[in-house]
MARBA-3410 file (N, C-alpha, C, O; in Angstrom, 1 decimal):
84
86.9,74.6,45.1,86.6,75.9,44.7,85.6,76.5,45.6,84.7,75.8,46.2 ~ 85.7,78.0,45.8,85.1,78.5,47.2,83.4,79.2,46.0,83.5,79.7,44.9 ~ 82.2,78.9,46.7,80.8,79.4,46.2,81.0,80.7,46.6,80.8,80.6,47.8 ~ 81.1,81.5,46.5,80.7,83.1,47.3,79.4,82.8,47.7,79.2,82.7,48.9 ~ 78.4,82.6,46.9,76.9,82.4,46.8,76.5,82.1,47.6,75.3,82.4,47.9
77.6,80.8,48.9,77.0,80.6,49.9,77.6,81.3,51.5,78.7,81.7,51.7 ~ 76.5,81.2,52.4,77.6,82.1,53.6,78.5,81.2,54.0,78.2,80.0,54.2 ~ 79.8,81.7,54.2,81.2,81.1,54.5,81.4,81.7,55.9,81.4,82.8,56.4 ~ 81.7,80.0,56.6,82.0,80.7,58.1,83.2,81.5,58.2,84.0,81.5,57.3 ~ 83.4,81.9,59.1,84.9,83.1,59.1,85.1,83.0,60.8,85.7,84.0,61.3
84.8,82.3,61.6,85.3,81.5,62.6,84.5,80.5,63.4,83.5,80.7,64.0 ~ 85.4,79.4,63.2,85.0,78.1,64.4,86.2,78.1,65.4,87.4,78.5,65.5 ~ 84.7,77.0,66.4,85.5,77.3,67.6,85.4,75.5,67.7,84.6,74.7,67.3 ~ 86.6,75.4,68.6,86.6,73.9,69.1,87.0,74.5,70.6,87.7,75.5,71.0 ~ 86.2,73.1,71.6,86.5,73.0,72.5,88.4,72.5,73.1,88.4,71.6,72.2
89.1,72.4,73.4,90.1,71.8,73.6,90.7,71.9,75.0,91.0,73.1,75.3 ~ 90.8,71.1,75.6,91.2,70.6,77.6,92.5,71.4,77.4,92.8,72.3,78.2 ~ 93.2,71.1,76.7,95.2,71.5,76.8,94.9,73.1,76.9,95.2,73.6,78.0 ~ 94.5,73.7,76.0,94.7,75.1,75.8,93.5,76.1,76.1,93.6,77.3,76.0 ~ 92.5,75.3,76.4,90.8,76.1,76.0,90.5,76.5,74.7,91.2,75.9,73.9
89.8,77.2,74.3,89.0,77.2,72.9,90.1,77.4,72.6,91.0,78.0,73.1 ~ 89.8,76.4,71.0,90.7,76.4,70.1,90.4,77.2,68.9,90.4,76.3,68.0 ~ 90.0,78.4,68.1,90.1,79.3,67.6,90.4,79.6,65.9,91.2,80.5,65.7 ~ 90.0,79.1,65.2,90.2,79.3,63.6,89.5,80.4,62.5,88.5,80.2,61.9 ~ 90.3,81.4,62.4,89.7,82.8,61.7,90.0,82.6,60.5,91.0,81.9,60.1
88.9,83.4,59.5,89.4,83.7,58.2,89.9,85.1,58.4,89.0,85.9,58.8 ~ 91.2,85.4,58.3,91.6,86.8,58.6,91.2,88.0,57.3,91.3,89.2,57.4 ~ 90.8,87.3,56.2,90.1,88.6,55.3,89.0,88.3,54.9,88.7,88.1,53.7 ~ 87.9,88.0,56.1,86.6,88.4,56.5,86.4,89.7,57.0,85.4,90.3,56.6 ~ 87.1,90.3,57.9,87.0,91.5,58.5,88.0,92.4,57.7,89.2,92.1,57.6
87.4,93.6,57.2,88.4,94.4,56.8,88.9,96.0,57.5,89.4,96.9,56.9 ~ 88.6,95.9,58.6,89.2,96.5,59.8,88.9,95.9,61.0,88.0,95.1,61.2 ~ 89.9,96.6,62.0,89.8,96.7,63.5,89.0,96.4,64.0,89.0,95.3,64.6 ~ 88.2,97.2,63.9,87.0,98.1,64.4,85.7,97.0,64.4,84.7,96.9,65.2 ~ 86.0,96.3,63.5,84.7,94.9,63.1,85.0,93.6,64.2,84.2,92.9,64.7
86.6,93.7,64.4,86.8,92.8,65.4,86.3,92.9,66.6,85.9,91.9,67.2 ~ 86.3,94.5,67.0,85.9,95.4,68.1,84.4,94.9,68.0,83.8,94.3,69.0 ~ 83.8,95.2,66.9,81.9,95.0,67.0,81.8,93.3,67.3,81.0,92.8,68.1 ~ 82.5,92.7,66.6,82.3,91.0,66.4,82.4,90.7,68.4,81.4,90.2,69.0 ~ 83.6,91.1,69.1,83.4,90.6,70.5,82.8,91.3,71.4,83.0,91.0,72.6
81.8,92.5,70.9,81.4,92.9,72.0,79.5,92.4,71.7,78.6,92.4,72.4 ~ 79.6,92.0,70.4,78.2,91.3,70.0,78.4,89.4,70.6,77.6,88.6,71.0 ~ 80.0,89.3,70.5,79.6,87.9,71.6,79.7,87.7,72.9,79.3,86.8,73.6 ~ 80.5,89.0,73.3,80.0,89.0,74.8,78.6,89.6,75.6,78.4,89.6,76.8 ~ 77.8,90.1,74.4,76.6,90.2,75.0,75.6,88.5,74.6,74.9,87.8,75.3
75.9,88.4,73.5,75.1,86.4,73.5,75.6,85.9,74.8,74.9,85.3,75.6 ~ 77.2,86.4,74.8,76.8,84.8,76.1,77.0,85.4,77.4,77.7,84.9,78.3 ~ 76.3,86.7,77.5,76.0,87.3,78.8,74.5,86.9,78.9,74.0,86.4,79.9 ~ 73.9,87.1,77.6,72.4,86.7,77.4,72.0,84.7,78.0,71.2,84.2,78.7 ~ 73.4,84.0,77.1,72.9,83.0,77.6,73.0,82.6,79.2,72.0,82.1,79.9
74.1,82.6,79.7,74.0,83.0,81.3,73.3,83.4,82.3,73.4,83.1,83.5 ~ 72.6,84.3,81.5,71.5,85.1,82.3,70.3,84.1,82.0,69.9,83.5,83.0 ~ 69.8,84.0,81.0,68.5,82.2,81.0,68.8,81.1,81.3,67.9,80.3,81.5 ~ 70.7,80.6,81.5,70.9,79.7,82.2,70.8,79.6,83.5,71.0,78.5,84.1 ~ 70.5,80.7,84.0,70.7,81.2,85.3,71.7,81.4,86.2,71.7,81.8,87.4
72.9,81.0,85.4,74.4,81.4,85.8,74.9,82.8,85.9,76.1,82.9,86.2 ~ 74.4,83.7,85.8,74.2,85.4,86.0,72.7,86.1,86.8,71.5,85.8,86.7 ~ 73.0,86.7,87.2,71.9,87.5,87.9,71.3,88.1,86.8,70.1,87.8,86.6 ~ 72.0,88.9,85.9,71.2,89.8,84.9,72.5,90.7,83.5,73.7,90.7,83.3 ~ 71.6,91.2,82.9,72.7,91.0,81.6,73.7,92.1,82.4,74.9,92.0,82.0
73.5,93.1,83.4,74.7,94.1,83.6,75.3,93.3,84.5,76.4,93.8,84.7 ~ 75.1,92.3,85.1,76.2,91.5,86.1,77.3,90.6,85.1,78.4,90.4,85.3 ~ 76.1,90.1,83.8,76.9,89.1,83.1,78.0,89.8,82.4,79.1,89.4,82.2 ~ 77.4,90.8,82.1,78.5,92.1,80.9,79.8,92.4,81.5,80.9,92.3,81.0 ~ 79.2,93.0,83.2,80.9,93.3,84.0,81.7,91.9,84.1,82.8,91.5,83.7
80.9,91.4,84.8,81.8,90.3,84.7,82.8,89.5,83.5,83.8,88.8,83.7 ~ 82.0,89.8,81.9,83.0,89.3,80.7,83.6,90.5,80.7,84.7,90.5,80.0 ~ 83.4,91.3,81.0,84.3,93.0,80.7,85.5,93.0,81.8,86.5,93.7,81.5 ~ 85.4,92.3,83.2,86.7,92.3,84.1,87.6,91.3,83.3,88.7,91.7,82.7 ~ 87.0,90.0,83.3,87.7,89.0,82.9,88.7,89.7,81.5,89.9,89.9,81.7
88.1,89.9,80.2,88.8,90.6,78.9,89.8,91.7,79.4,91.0,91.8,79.0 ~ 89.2,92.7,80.4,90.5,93.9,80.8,91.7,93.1,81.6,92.7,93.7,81.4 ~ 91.8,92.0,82.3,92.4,91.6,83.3,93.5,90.6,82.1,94.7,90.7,82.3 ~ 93.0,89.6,81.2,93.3,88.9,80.3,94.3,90.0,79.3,95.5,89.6,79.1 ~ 93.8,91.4,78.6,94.8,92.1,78.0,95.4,93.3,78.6,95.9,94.1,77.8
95.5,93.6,80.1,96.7,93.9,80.8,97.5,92.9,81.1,98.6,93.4,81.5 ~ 97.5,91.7,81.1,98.3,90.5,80.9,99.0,90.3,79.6,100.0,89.5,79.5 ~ 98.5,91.0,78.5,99.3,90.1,77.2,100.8,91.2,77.6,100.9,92.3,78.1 ~ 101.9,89.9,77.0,103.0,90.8,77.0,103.5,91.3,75.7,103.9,90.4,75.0 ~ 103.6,92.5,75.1,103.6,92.8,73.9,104.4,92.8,73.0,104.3,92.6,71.8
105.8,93.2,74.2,107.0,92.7,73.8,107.5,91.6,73.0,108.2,91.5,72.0 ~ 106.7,90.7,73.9,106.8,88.7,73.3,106.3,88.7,72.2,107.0,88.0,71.5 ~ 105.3,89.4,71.4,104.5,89.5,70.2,105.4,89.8,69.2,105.4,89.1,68.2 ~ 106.6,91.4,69.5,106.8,91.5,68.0,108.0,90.5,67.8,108.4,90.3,66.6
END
């Protein structure tokens, strides 16, 4: 039986070699779009931030373009057709 009472995660992540992150959502955690929109642009500034104290980025606007090429380049690639 699920506590509401306590916070419930609504995605883990596993590492995995075959496919890269392996990805598990509660899909009625978010009840629009638009939250999905806030949720990855709030994790691609964390791990612009952590890059940037790992020293793997110059600074958060090098770390930001650079997750912002990589995501544009990744969904001009989806094929959408294949989806429906």
């Amino acid at each position: 039986m699920r506590d509401d009472s306590l916070p419930q995660p609504f995605l883990v992540a596993f590492p995995d070699d075959e496919v890269g992150p392996r990805i598990l959502l509660d899909p009625q955690y978010f009840t629009g779009l638009d939250e999905v929109g806030d949720l990855l642009a709030h994790l691609a500034q964390l791990y612009a931030r952590a890059f940037v104290q790992s020293g793997r980025a110059q600074d958060m606007r090098d770390a930001l373009e650079q997750i912002q090429d990589m995501f544009d380049s990744e969904m001009a690639a989806v094929d959408f057709e294949a989806l429906e």
